[in-house]
C-alpha positions in Angstrom: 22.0 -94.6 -112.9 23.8 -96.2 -110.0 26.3 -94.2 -107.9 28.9 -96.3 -107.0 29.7 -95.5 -103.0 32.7 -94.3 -101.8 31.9 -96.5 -98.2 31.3 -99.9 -98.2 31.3 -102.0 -95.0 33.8 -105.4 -95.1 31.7 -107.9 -93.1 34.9 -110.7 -92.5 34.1 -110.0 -88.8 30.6 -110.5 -88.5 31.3 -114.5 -89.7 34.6 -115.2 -88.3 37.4 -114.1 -85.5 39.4 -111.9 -87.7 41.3 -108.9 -87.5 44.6 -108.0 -85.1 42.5 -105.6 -83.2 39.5 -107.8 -82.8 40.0 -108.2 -79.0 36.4 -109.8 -78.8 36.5 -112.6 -81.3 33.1 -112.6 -83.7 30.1 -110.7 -82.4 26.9 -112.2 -81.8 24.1 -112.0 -83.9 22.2 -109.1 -82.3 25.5 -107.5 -82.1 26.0 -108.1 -86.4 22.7 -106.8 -86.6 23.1 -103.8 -84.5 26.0 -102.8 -86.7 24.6 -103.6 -90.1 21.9 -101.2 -88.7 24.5 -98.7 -87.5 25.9 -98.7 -91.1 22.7 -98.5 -92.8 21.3 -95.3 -90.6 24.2 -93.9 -91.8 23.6 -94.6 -95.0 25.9 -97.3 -96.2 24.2 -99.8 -98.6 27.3 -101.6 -100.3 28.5 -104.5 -98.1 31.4 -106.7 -99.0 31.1 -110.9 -98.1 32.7 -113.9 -99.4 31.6 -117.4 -98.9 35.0 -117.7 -96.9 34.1 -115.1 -94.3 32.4 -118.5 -92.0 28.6 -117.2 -91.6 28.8 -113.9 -92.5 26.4 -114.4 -95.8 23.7 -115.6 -93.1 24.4 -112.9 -91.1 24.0 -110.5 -94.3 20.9 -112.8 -95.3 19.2 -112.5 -91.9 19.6 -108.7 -91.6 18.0 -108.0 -95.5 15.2 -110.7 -94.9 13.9 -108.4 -92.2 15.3 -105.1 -93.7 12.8 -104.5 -96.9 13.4 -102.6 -100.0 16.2 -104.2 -101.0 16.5 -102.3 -104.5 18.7 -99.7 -102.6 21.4 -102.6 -101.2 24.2 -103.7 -102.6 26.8 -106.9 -102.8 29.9 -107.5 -103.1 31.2 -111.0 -103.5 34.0 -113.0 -104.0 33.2 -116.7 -105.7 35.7 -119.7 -107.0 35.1 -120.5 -110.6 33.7 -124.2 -110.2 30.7 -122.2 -108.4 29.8 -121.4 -112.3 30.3 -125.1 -113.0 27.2 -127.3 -114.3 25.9 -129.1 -111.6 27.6 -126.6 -108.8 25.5 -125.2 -106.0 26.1 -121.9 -105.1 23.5 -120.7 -102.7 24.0 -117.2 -100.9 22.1 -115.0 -98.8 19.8 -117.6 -96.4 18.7 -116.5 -93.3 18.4 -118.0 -90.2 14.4 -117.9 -90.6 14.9 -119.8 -93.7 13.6 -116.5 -95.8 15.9 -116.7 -99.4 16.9 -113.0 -99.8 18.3 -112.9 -102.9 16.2 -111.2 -105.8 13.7 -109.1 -105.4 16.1 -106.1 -106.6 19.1 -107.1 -104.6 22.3 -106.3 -106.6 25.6 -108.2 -107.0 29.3 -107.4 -108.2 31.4 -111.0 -108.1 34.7 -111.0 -108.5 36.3 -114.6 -109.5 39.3 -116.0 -107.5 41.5 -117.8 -109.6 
């Protein structure tokens, strides 16, 4: 059975310049990285992305691409309903490398937008 965590990290600001305290606009890659590693060595494996948060997906894809196991991740994302539309594309979770992330055990919560 699947615990559902009481921590989840919000990654808005690892895609776009977000936030009123975000003095330094959005962090590099190696910087996203070295926080979604920060995070994960303390054992937080629920992140929360949106296709609205600018790159923040690819950052997400990038980091678990590299990662392994990723049976013990989780995702939270927020989709528009035309992304269940015939004919739609909805592709999530592409690194930079071009590796696809997404199966292999990965697991998803959507929530729809209306």
């Amino acid at each position: 059975m699947n615990k559902i965590s009481k921590l989840c990290l919000g990654t808005v600001q690892l895609g776009l310049d977000y936030g009123v305290a975000n003095r330094e606009g959005k962090p590099s890659l190696e910087k996203s990285l070295k926080i979604l590693d920060f995070a994960c060595e303390r054992g937080i494996r629920w992140f929360d992305t949106a296709q609205a948060y600018g790159n923040a997906e690819e950052v997400l894809g990038e980091y678990l691409a590299h990662r392994g196991n990723l049976s013990e991740f989780h995702l939270i994302s927020k989709l528009v309903p035309k992304a269940f539309e015939e004919g739609s594309e909805c592709v999530c979770f592409y690194g930079s490398s071009g590796t696809k992330a997404e199966g292999d055990g990965l697991r998803w919560t959507f929530s729809l937008n209306y």
